[in-house]
N, C-alpha and C positions, 0 to 999 in steps of 0.2 A: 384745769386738767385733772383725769381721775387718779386716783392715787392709785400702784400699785398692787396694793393689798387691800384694795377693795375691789379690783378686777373678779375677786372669788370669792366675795362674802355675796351672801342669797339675796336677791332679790324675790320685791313679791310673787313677782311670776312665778317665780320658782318654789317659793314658800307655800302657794297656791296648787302649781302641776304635779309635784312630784307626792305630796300626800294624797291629791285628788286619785292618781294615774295608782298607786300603791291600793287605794281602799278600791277601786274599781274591780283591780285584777283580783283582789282576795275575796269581794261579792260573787265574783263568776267562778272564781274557784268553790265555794260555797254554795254556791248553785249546781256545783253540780259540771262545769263546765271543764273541757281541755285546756287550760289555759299555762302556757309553758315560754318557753326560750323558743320555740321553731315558731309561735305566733307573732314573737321580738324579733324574730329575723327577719321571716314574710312581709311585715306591716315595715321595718324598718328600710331596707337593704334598698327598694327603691326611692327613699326620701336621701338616703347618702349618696347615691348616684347624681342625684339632680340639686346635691348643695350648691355646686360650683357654679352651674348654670343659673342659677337664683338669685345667687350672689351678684354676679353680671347682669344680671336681668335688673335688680333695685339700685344699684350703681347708676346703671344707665339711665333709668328712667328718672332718678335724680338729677345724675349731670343734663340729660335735657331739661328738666323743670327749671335749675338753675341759672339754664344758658339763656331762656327765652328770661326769666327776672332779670338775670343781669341787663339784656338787652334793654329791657323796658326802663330799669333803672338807671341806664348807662353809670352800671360800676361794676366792675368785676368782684368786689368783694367776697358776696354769697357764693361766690364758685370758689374763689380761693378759701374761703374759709372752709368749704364743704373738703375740698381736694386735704386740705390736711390735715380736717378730723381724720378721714378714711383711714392716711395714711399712719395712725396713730396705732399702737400693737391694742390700746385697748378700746377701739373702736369693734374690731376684728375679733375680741375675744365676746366683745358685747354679743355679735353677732353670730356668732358658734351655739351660745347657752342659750340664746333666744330660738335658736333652730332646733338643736337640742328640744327643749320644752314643746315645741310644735312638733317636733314627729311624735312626742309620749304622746302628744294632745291627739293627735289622730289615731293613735293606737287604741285608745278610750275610746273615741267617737266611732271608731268600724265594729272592734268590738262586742261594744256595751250595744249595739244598735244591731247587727245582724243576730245579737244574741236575742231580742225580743219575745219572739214566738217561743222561745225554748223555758223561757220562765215566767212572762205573766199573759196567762192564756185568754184574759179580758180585754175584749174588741170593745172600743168606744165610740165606732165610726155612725153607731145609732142615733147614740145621741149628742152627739157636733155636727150629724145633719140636721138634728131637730131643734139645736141652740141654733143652727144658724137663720134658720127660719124665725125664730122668736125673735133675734137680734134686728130681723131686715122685716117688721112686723107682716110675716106670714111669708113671705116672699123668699124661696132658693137663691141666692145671690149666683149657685153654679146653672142653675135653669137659665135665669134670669140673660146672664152674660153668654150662656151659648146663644142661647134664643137669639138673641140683640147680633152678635156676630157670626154666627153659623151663614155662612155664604158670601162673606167678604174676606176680603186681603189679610184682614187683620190678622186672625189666629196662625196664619202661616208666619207671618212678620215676629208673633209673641215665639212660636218654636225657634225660629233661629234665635233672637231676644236668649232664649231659655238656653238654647245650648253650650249659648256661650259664657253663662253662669261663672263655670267654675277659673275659667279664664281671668274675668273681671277680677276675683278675688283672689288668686294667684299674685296678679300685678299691683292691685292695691297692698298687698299685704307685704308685697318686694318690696315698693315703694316708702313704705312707711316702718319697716322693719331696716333701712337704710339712709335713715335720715338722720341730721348732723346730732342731733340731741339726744343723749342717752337717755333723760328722761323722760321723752315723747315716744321713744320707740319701746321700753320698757310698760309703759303705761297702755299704748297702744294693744303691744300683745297681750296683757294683763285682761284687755278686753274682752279680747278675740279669746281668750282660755275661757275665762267663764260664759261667753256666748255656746259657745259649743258645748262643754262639758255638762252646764245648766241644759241645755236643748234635750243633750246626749239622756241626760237621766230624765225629763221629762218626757221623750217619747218611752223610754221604758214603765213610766210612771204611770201614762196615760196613752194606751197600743190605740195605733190607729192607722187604717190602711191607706185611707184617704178616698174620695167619691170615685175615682177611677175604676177601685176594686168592688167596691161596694152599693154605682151607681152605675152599671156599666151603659145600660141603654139613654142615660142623658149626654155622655159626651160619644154615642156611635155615627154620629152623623159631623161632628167639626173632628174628629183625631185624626180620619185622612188626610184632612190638610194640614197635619202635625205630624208629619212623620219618626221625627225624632222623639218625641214625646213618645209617641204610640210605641216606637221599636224599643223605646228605654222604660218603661214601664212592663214590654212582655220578659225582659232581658231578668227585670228586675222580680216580677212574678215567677219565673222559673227557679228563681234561684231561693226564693222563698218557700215554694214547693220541696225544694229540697232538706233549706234547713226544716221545715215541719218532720220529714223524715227522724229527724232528734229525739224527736219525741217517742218513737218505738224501739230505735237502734241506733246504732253508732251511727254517727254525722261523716257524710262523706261529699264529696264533690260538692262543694258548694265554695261562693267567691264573698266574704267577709266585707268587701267596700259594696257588697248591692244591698245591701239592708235597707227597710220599707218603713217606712215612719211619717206619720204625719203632723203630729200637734207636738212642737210649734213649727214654723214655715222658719226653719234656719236660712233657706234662700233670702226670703223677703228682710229676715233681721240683720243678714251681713251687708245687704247692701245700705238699709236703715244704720247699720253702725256706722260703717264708713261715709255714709252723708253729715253723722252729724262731727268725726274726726274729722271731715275736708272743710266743714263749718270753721273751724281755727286756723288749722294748720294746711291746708292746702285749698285755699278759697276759691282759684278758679272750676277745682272739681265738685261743689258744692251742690250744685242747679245740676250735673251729669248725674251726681247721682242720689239725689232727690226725684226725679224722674224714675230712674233706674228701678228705686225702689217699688211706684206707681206700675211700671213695666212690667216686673217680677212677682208684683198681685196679680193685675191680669192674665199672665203668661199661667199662676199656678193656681188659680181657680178655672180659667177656659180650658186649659189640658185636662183637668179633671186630679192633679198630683194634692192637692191643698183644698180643707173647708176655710170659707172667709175668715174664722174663728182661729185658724192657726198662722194666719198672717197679724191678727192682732193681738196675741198675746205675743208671738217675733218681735212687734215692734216695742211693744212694751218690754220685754226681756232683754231688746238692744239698747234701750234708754239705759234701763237699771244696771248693766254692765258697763255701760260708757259712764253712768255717775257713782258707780262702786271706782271703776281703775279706777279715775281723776282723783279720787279721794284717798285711795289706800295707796297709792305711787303717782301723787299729782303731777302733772307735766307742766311745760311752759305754760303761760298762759296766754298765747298769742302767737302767730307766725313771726317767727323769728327773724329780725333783722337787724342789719350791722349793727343799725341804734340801739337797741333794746341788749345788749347784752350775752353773755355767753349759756349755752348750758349748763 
């Protein structure tokens, strides 16, 4: 049982978010940028609203996960043991400071990302179309895959696939920010912070709009059948348009969550991270989303949002962040049961 007075001493995560999120705002301030208390409100006020819902949402998807072990194992143990971590005040406090650190984390990632265009005015999208060519010897991997699928079922299957993105990760991250061991859920978000925050500054590092903007007549013929794609990229294009505006005068009307970024493919790396976390700690979801991950390639090279080239440095960025937490806030080392011991 946790002690106490260690309910409020730092954890990594924390030791991690809160100087990342501190030098983020004071680069944008230094740039040049608005950055105040009404942008801590905007970015926050809806992540307060939707704690409670969250909360309920990673409970529940526990107590099912538990209910069907239990079943399999004919022992109720895992469930009772899960029911009275929960009910422990510092389960609850775990889970406050770990929410906490995710809403600063996406205040960094809207941001440091819709701020792009306003401070490094170098397009890279030249040449990551012409690494990818080198990489696939000679070959467009995004020609290539419309070619191949332009008049079948498929790209309309990868749109829905794609829209449902930010869902998947929502629930995986309830799921797993609600589970019995403080250390696995600590470690987990540990993950998920430098997966983004890392992304967050390398799309600033290296601007890219990705071939949709910059390739337009290779995917004019499969985006019909993508409608959601198609509508989320002009969505995302207008509001680009606008922050460019920044650049002669004061910034107005624009929406901070539509920022345009291509290199690295944080889509394809969230679902790569949570493959290889379901790889231990939650094994039936392992093969779900190992696929997922294959899904979420072709979904964002045939839409045209991602070059090949920013799904594999994703992947690579979600290994190096899954073997940084394990090591700076190591978790269990296995799924956890009755046998094995406590957190």
């Amino acid at each position: 049982m946790t002690s106490p007075r260690r309910w409020f001493a730092p954890y990594p995560f924390e030791i991690y978010v809160w100087p990342m999120a501190l030098a983020s705002a004071a680069a944008l301030k230094l740039w040049g940028l608005r950055i105040d208390w009404n942008t801590a409100v905007y970015t926050f006020r809806p992540f307060v609203y939707q704690a409670p819902r969250l909360l309920l949402l990673g409970v529940t998807l526990r107590l099912a996960y538990l209910s069907v072990r239990a079943i399999r194992e004919r022992s109720k143990e895992p469930l009772e043991d899960y029911l009275r971590a929960v009910l422990r005040p510092g389960w609850l406090i775990l889970w406050l400071r770990m929410y906490l650190a995710y809403m600063v984390l996406n205040y960094v990632y809207f941001w440091v990302k819709v701020a792009i265009p306003l401070v490094n005015f170098n397009l890279w999208d030249a040449r990551l179309w012409a690494l990818d060519r080198i990489l696939h010897l000679g070959f467009s991997p995004s020609i290539f895959l419309v070619e191949l699928t332009r008049g079948t079922a498929l790209p309309a299957l990868l749109d829905l696939w794609y829209g449902i993105w930010i869902q998947t990760v929502i629930w995986t991250i309830a799921f797993f920010a609600c589970a019995r061991e403080a250390r696995l859920r600590r470690s987990f978000l540990l993950s998920c912070c430098l997966l983004w925050s890392v992304g967050t500054w390398l799309y600033m590092s290296v601007p890219a709009l990705g071939p949709c903007y910059t390739q337009p007549k290779v995917f004019a013929e499969v985006l019909p059948d993508m409608p959601r794609a198609q509508g989320g990229q002009e969505l995302l294009w207008q509001n680009y348009q606008q922050v460019l505006m920044g650049r002669e005068g004061p910034l107005r009307r624009f929406n901070p969550t539509r920022g345009i970024a291509a290199l690295p493919s944080l889509h394809v790396a969230a679902h790569f991270l949570f493959a290889l976390w379901c790889r231990r700690f939650a094994r039936p979801f392992y093969l779900f989303f190992l696929i997922a991950t294959f899904l979420t390639f072709l979904g964002s090279i045939i839409s045209g949002w991602h070059y090949a080239v920013d799904a594999y440095l994703g992947l690579a960025l979600a290994w190096g962040c899954y073997w940084l937490a394990c090591r700076w806030d190591p978790p269990e080392t296995a799924e956890p049961t009755p046998a094995n011991g406590q957190a």
